[in-house]
N, CA, C and O of each residue as an XYZ file, in Angstrom:
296
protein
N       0.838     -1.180      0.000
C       0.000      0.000      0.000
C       0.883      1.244      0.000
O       1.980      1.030      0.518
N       0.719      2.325     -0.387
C       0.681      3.723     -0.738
C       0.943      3.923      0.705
O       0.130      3.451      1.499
N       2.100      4.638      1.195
C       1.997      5.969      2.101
C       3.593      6.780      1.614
O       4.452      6.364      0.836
N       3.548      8.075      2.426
C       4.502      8.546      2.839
C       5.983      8.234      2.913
O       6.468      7.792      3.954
N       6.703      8.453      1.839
C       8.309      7.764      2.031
C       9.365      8.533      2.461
O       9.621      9.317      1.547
N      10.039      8.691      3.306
C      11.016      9.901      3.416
C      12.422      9.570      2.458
O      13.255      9.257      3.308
N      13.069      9.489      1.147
C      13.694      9.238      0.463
C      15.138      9.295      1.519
O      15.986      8.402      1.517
N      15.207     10.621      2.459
C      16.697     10.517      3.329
C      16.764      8.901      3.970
O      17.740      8.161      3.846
N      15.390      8.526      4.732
C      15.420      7.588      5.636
C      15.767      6.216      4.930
O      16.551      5.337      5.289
N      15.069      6.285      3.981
C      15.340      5.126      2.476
C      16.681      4.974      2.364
O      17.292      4.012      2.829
N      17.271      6.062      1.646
C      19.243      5.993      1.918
C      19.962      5.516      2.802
O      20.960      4.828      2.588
N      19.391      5.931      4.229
C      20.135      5.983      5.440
C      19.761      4.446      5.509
O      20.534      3.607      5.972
N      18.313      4.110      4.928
C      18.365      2.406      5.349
C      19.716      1.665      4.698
O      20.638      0.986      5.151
N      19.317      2.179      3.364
C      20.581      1.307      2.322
C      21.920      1.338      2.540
O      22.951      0.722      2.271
N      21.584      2.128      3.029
C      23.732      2.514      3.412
C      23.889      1.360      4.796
O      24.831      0.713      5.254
N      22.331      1.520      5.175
C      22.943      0.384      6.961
C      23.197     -0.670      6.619
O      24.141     -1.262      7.141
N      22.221     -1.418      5.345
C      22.535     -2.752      4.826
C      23.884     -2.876      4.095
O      24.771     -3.716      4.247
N      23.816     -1.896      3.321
C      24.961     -2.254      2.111
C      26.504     -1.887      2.296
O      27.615     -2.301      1.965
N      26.035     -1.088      2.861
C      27.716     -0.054      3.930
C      28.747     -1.035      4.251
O      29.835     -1.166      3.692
N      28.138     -1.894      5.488
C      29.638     -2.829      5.851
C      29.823     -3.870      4.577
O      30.992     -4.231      4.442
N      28.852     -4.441      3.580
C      29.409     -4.936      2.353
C      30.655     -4.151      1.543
O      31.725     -4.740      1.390
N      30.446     -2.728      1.011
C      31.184     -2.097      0.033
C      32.184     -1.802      1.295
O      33.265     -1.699      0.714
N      32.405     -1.637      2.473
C      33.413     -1.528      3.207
C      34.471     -2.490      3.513
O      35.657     -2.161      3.528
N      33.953     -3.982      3.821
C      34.946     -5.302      3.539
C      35.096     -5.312      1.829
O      35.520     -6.399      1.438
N      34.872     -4.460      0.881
C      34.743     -5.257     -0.217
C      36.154     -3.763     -0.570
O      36.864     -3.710     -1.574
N      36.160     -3.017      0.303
C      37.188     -1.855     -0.123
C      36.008     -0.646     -1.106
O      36.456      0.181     -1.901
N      34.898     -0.771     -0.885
C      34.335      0.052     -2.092
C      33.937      1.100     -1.353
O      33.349      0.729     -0.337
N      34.057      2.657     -1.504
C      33.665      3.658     -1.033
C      32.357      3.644     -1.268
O      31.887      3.460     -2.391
N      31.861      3.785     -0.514
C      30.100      4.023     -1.231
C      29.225      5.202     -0.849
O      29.241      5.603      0.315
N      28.580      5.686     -1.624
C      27.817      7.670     -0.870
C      26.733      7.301     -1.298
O      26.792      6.712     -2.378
N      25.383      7.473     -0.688
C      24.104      7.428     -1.103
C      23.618      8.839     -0.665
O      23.727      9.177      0.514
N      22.961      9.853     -1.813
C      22.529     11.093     -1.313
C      21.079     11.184     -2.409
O      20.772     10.664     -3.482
N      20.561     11.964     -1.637
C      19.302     12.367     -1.659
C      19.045     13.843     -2.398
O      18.904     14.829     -1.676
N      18.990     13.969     -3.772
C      19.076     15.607     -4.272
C      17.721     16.152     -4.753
O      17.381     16.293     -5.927
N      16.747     16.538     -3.257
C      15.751     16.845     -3.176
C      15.231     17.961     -2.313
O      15.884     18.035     -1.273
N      14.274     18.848     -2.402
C      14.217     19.868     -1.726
C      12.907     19.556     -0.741
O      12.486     20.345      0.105
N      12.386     18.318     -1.014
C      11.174     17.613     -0.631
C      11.337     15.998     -0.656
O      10.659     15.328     -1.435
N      12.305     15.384      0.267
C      12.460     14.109     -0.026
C      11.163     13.407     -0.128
O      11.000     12.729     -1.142
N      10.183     13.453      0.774
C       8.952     13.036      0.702
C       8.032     12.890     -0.350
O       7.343     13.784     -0.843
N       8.082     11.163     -0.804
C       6.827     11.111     -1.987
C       6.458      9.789     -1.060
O       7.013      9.161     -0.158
N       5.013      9.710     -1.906
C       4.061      8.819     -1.789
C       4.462      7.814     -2.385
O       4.925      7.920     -3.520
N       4.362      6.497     -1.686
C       4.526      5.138     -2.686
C       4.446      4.042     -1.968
O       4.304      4.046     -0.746
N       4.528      3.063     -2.652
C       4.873      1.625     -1.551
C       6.537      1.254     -0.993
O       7.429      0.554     -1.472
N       6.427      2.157      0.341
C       7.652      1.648      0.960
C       8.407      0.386      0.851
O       9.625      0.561      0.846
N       7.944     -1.055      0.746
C       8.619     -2.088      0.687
C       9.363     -1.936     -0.563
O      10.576     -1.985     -0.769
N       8.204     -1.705     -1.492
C       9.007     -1.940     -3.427
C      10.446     -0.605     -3.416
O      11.567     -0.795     -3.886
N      10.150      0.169     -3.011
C      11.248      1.240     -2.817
C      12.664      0.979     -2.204
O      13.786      1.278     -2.613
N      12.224      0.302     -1.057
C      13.401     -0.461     -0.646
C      14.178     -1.443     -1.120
O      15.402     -1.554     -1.060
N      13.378     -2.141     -1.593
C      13.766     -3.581     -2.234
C      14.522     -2.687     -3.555
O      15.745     -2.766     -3.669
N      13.946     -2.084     -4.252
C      14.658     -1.994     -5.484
C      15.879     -1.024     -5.371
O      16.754     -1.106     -6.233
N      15.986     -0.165     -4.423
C      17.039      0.491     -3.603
C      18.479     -0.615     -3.687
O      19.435     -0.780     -4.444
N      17.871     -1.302     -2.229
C      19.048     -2.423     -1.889
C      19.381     -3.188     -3.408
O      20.510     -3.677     -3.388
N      18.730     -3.380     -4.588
C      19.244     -4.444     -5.401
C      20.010     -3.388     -6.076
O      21.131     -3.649     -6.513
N      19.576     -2.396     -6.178
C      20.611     -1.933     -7.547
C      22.026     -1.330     -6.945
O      23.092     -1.344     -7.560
N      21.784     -0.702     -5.375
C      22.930     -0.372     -4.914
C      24.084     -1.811     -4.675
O      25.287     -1.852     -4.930
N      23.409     -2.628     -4.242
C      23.852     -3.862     -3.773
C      24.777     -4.562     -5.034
O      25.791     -5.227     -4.823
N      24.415     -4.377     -5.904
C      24.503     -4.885     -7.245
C      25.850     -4.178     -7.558
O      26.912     -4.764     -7.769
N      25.612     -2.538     -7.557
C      26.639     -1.987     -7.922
C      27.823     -2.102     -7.189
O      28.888     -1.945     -7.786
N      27.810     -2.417     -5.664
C      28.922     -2.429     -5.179
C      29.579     -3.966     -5.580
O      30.807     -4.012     -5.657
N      28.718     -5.362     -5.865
C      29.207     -6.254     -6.156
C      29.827     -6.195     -7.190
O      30.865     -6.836     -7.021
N      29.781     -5.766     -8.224
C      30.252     -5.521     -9.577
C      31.541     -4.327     -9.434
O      32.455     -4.430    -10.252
N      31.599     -3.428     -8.608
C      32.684     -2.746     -8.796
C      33.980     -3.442     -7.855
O      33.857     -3.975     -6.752
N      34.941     -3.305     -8.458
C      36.791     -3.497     -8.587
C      37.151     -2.871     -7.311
O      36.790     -1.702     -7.178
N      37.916     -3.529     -6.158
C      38.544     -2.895     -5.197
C      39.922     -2.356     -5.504
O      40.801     -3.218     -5.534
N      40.289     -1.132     -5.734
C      39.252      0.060     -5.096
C      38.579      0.326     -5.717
O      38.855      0.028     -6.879
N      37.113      1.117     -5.483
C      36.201      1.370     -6.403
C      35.353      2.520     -5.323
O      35.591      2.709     -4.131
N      34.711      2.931     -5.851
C      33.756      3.773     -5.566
C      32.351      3.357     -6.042
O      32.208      2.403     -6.806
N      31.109      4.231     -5.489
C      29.727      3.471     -6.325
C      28.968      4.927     -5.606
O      29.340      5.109     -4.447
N      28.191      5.735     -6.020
C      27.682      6.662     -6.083
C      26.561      6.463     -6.251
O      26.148      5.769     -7.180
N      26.007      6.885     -5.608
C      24.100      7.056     -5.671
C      23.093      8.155     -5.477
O      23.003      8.544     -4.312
N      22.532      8.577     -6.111
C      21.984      9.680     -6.143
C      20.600     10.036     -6.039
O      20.334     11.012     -6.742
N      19.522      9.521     -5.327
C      18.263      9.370     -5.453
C      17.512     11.347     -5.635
O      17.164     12.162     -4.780
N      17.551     11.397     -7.038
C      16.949     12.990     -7.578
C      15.375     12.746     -7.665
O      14.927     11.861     -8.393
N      14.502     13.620     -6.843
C      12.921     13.548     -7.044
C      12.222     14.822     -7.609
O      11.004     14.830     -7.788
């Protein structure tokens, strides 16, 4: 169901999951939020889920050292 998403809190989730991965893996990783209104409406679970796969993804795929950048723009 539809509510309220705070896009910062979304990041701050992904970085808790994915963080100590790209950190044993040597990968710098930044997740930021470039919004003046992080807040949209949607289904919180699907947001997350597709969050964690693509960040998750990217840090698996990048080369130590590496970096992986994320930018959630609304």
């Amino acid at each position: 169901s539809k509510t309220q998403v705070d896009l910062c809190d979304a990041a701050n989730s992904v970085d808790a999951i994915v963080g100590s991965l790209a950190r044993e893996k040597g990968v710098d990783l930044s997740i930021d939020v470039d919004s003046l209104d992080p807040v949209v409406v949607t289904d919180p679970n699907i947001v997350h889920k597709i969050l964690v796969n693509l960040v998750s993804n990217a840090v698996k795929f990048t080369d130590s050292p590496g970096r992986v950048a994320a930018s959630l723009v609304y």
